[in-house]
C-alpha positions in Angstrom: -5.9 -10.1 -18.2 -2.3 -11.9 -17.6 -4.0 -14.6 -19.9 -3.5 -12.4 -23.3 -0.1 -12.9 -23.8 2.2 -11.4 -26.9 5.5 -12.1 -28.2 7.8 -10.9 -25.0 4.8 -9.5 -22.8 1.8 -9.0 -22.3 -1.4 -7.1 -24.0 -1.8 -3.5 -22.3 1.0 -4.0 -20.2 4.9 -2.5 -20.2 7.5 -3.0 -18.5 8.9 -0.1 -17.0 12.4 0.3 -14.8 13.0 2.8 -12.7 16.3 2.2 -11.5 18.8 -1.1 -11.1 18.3 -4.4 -13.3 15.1 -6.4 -13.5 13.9 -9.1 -15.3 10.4 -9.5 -16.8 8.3 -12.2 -18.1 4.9 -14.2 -17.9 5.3 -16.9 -15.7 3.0 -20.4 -15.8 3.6 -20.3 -12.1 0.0 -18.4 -11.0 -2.6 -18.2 -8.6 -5.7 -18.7 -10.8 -5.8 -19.2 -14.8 -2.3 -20.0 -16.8 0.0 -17.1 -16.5 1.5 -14.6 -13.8 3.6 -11.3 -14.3 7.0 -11.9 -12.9 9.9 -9.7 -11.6 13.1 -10.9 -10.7 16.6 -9.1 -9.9 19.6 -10.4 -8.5 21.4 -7.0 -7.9 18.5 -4.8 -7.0 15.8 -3.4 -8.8 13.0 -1.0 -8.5 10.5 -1.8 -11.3 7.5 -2.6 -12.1 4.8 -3.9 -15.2 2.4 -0.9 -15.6 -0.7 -0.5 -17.6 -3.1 2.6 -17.3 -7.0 2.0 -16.6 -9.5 4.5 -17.1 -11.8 5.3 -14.2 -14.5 8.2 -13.1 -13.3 11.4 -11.4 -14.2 11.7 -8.1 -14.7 8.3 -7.4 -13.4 6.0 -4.8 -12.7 2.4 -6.0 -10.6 -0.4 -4.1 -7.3 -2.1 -6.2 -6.3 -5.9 -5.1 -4.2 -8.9 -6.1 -2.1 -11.7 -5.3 1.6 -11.8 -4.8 4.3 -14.3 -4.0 7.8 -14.0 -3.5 10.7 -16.2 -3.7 14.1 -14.5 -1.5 12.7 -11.1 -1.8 15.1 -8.5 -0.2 14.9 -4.8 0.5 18.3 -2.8 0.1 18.2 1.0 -0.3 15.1 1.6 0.6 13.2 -1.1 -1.4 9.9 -2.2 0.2 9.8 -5.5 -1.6 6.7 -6.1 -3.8 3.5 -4.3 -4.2 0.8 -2.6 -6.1 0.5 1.0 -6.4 -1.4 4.2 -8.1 1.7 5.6 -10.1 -0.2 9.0 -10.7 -1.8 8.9 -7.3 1.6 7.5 -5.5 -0.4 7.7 -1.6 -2.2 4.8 -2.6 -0.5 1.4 -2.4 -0.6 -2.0 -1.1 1.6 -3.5 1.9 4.3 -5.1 0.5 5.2 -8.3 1.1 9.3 -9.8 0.9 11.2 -12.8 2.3 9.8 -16.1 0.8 6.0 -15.3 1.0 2.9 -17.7 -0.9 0.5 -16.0 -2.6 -0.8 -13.2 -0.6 -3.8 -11.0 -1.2 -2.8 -7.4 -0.9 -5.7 -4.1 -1.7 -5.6 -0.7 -0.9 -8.6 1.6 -1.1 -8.2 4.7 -3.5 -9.6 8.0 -4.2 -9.5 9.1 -8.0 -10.0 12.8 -7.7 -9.9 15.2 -11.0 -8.3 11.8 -12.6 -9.7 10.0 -15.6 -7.2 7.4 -15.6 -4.9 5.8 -13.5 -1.5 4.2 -13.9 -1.3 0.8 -11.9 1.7 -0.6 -11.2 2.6 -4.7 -10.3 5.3 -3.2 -8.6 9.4 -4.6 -7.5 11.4 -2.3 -5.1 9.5 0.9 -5.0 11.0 3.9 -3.7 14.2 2.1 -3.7 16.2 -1.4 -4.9 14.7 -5.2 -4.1 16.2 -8.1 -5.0 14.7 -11.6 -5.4 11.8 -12.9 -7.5 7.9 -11.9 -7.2 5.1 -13.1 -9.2 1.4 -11.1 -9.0 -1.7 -12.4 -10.6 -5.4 -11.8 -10.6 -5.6 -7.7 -10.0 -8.9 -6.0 -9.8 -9.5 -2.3 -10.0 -13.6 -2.3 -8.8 -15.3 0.8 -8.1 -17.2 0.8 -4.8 -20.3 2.4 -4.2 -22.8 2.9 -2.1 -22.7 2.2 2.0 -19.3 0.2 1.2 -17.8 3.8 0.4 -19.1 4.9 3.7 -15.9 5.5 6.7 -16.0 2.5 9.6 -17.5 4.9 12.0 -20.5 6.0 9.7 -20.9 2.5 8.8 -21.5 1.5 12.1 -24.3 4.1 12.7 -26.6 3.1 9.6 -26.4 -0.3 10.7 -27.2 0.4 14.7 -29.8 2.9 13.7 -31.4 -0.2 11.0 -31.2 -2.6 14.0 -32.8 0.0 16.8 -35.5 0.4 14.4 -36.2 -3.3 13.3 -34.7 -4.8 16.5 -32.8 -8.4 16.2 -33.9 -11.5 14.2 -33.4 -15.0 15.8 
């Protein structure tokens, strides 16, 4: 939780830079509750506040969250601001840039052999961003069940239920 704050950061949390200049703090700008993880870099920055989450092999689960940006730019192959599986790096968010309000971003993921996952609150990635971007109220949730099921299959179990049990009015 972004509400469990220590001196300089945050409880299970690190701040991590991959390349450039970024700034890190909790914000009292947020979405929901008291606190937000910022990111800010004036000369371009690809970084990110990481924690690591354990989860169940061979499971598929679905990571979300909230972001807002404040004169977000991508230089050098920067995508802006995100949320990504550091140890499973095909699973990420859209990213969102410019001047954006709080934006709900989630990306479906499959866990594999893995027993934990790195997540990242991510600034930049796979190159250099500038600008400011808060993210607050992240969710890792395990889906199971027919919500695990691909559109298509979906769409059969539910015609099949309603040819056998026809429409309600």
């Amino acid at each position: 939780s972004f509400e469990a704050a220590k001196s300089g950061g945050l409880v299970g949390w690190k701040e991590v830079t991959y390349s450039g200049a970024a700034e890190f703090s909790v914000s009292s700008l947020s979405r929901i509750g008291s606190q937000s993880l910022q990111i800010s870099s004036a000369h371009g920055a690809d970084a990110g506040w990481y924690t690591e989450i354990e989860v169940e092999p061979n499971s598929t689960y679905r990571l979300s969250g909230w972001i807002k940006t404040q004169g977000v730019q991508n230089g050098g192959g920067g995508k802006g601001a995100l949320l990504n599986v550091h140890n499973l790096q095909q699973f990420k968010t859209q990213a969102v840039a410019g001047d954006s309000g709080w934006t709900e971003v989630e990306t479906n993921l499959e866990t594999g052999s893995a027993t934990k996952v790195g997540i990242n609150c991510l600034f930049g990635g796979w190159g250099q961003s500038t600008g400011t971007a808060w993210f607050d109220d992240l969710r890792l949730e395990k889906v199971s069940g027919e919500e695990n099921l691909p559109i298509n299959r979906a769409v059969e179990v539910v015609t099949a239920h309603y040819a056998h049990r026809g429409p309600t009015n």
